[in-house]
N, CA, C and O atoms as CSV, one atom per row, in Angstrom:
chain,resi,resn,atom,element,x,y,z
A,1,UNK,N,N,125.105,86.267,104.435
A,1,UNK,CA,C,125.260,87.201,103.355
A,1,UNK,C,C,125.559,86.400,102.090
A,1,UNK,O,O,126.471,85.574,102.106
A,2,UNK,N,N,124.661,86.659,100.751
A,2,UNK,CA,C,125.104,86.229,99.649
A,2,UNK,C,C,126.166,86.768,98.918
A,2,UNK,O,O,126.162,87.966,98.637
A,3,UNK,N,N,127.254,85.881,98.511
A,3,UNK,CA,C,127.701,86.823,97.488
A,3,UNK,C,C,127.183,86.530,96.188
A,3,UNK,O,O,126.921,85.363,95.898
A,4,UNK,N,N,126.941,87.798,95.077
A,4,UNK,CA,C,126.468,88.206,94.081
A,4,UNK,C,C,127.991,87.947,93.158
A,4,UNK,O,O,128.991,88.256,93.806
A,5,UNK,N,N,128.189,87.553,92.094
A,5,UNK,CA,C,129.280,87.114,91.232
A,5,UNK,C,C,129.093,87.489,89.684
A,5,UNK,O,O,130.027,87.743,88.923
A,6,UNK,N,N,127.420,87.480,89.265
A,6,UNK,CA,C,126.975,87.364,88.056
A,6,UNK,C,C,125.858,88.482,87.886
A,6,UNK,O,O,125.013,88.508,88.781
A,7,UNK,N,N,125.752,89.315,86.965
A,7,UNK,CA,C,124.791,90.032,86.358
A,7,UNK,C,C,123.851,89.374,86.111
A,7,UNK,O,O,122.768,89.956,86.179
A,8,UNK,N,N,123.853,88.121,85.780
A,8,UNK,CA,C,122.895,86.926,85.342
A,8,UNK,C,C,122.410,86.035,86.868
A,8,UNK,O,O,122.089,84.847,86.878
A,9,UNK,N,N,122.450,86.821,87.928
A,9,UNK,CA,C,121.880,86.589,89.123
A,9,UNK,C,C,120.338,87.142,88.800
A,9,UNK,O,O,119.931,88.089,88.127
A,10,UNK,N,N,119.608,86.017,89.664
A,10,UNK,CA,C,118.476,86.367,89.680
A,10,UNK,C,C,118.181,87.733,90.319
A,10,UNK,O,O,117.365,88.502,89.810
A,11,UNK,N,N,118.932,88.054,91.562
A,11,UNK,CA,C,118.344,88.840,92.360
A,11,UNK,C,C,118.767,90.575,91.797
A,11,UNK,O,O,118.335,91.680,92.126
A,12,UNK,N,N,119.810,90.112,90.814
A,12,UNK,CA,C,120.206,91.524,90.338
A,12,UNK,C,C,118.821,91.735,88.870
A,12,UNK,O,O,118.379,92.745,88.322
A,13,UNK,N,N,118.594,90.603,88.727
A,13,UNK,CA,C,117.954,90.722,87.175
A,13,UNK,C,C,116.166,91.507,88.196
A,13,UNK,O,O,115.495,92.362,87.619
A,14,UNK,N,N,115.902,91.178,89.109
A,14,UNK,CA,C,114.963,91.425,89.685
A,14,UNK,C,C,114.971,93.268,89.896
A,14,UNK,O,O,114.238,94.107,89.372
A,15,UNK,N,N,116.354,93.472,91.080
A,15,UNK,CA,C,116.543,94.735,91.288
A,15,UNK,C,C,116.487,95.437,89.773
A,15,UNK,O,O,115.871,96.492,89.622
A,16,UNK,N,N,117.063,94.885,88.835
A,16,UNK,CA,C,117.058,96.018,87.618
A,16,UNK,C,C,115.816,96.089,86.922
A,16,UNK,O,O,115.630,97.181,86.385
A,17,UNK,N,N,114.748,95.093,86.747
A,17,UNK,CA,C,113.206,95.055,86.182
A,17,UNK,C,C,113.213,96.103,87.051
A,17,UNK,O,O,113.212,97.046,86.260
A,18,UNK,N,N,113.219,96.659,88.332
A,18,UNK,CA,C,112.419,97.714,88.973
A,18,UNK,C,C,112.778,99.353,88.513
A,18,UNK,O,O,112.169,100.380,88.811
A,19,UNK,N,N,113.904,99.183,87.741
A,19,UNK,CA,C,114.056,100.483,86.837
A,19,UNK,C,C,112.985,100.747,86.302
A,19,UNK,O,O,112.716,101.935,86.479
A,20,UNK,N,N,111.682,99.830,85.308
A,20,UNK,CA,C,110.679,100.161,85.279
A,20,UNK,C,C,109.068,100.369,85.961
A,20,UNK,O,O,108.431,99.502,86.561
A,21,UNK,N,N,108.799,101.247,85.781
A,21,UNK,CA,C,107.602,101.782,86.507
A,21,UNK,C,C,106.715,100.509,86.763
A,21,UNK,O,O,106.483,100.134,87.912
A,22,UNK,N,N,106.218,99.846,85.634
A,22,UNK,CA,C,105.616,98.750,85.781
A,22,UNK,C,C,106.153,98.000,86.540
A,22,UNK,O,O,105.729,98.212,87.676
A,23,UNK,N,N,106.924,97.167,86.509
A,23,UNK,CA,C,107.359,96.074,87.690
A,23,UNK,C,C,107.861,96.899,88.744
A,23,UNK,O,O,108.393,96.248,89.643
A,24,UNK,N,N,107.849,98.286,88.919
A,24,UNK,CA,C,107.802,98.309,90.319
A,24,UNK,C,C,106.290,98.667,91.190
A,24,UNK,O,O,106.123,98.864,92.393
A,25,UNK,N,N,105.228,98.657,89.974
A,25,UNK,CA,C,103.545,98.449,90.495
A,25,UNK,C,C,103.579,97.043,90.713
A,25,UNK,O,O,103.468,96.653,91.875
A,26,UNK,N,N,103.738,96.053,89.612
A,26,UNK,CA,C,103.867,95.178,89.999
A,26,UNK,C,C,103.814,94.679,91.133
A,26,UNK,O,O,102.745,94.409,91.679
A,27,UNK,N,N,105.513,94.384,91.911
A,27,UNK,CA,C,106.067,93.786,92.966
A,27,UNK,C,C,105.497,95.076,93.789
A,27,UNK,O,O,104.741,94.591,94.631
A,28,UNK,N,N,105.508,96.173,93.901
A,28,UNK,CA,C,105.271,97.089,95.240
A,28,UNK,C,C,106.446,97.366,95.670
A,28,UNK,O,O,106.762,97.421,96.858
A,29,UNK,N,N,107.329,97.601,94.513
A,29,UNK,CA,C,108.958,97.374,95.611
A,29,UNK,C,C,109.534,98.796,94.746
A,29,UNK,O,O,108.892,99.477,93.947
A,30,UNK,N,N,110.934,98.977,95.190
A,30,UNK,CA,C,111.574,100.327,94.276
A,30,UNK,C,C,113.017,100.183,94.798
A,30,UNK,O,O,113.323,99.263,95.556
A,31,UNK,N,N,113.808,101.017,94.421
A,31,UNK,CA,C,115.219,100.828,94.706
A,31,UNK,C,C,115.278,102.262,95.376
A,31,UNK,O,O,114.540,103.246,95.313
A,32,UNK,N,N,116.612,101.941,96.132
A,32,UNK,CA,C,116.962,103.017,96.970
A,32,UNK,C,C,118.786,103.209,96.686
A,32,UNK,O,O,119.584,102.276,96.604
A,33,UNK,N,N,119.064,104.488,96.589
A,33,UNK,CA,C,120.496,104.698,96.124
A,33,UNK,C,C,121.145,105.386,96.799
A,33,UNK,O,O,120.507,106.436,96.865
A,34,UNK,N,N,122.228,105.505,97.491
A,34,UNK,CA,C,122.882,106.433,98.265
A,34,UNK,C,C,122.490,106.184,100.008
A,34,UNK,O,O,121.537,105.557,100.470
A,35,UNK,N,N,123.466,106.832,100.659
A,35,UNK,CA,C,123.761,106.808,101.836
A,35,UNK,C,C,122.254,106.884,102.738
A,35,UNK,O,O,121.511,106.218,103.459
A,36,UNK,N,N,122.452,108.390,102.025
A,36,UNK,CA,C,121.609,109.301,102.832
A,36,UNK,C,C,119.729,108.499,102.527
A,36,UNK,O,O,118.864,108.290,103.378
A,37,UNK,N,N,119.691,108.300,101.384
A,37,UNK,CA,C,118.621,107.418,101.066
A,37,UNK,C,C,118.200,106.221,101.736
A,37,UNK,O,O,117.178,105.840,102.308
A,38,UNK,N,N,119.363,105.747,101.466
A,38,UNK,CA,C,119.169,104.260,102.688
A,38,UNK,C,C,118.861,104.540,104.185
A,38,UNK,O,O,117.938,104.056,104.839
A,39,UNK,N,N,119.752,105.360,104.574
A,39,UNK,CA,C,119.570,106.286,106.083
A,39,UNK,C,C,117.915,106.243,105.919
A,39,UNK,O,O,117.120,105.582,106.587
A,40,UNK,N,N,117.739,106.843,105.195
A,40,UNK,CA,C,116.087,107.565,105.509
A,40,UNK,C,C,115.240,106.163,105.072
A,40,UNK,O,O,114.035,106.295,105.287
A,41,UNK,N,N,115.607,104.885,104.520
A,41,UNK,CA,C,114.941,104.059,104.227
A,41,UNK,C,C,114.659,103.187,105.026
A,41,UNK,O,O,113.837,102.311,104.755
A,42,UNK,N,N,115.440,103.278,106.442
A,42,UNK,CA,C,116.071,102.261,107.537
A,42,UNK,C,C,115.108,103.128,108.240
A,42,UNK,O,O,114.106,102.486,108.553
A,43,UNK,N,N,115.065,104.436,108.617
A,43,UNK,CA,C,114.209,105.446,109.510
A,43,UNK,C,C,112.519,105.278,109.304
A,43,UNK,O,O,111.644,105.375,110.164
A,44,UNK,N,N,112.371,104.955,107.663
A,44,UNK,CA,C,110.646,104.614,107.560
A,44,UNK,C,C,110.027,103.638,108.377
A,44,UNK,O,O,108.839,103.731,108.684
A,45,UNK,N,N,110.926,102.486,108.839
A,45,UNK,CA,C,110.004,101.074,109.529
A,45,UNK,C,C,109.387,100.690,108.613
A,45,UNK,O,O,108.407,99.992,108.876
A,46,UNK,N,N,109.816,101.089,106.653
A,46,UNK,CA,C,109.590,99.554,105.637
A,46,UNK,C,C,110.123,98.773,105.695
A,46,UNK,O,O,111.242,98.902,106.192
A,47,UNK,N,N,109.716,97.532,105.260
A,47,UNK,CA,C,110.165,96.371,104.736
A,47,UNK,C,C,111.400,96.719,104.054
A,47,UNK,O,O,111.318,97.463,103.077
A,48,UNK,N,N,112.569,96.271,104.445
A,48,UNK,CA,C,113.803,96.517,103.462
A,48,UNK,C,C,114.120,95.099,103.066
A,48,UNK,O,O,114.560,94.338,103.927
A,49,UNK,N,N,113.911,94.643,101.705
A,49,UNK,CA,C,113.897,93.450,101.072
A,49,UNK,C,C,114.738,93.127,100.791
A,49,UNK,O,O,114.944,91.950,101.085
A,50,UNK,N,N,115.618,93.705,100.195
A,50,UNK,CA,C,117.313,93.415,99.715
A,50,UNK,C,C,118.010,94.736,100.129
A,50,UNK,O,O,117.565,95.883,100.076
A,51,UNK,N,N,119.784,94.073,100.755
A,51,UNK,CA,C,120.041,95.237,100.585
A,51,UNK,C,C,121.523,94.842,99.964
A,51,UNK,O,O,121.970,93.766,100.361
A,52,UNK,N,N,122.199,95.470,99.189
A,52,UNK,CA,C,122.866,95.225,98.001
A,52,UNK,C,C,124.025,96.144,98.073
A,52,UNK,O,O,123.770,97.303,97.744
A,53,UNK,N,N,125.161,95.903,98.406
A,53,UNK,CA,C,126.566,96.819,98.467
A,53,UNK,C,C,127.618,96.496,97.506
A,53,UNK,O,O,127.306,95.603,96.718
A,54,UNK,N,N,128.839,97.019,97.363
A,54,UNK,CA,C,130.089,96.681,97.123
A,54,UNK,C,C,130.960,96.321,98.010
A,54,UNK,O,O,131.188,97.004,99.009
A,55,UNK,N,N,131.616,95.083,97.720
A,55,UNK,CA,C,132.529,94.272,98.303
A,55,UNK,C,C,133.312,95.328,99.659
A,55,UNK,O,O,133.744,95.091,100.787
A,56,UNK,N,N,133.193,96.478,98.842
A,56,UNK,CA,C,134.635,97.390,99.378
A,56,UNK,C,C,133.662,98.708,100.155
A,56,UNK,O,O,134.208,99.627,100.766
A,57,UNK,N,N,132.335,98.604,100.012
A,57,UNK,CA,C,131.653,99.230,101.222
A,57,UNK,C,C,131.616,99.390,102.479
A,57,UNK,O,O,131.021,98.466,103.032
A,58,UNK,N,N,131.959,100.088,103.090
A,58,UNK,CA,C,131.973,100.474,104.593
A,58,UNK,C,C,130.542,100.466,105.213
A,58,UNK,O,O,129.919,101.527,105.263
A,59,UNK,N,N,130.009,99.334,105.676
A,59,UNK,CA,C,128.624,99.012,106.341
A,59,UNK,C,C,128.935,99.884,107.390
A,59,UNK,O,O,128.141,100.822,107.458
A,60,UNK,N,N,129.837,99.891,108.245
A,60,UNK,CA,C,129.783,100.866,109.685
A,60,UNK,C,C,129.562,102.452,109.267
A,60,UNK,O,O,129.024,103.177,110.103
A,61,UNK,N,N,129.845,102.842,108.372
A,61,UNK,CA,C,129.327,104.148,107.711
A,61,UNK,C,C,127.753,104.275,107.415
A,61,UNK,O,O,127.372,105.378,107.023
A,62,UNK,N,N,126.909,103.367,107.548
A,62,UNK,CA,C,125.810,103.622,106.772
A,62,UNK,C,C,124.671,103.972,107.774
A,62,UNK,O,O,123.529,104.189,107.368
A,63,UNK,N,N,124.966,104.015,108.937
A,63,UNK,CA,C,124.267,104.532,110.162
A,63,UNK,C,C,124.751,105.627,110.810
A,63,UNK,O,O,124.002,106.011,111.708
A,64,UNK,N,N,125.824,106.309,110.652
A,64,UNK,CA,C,126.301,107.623,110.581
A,64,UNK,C,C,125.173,108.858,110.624
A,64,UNK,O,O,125.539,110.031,110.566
């Protein structure tokens, strides 16, 4: 697991370009927000490329 420290991380500067429409034609990629979202994102059998929490997130909750 990486830890993330900086806004000026690549991988956050990446996730946030995908706020726009274009770079998310681009890459083919999109963000996913919330529980229940992720739930259903884990259930598709996509590619899950990054997955990105808070320190103070309960991972054992997210398969609930």
């Amino acid at each position: 697991m990486l830890e993330i420290t900086s806004l000026n991380n690549p991988n956050i500067k990446h996730i946030r370009a995908l706020d726009s429409k274009k770079e998310r034609e681009k890459y083919g990629e999109y963000t996913v927000e919330g529980k229940k979202s992720v739930n259903e994102a884990i259930s598709s059998n996509k590619e899950i490329v990054c997955l990105v929490f808070a320190e103070s997130f309960d991972s054992d909750s997210i398969l609930e």
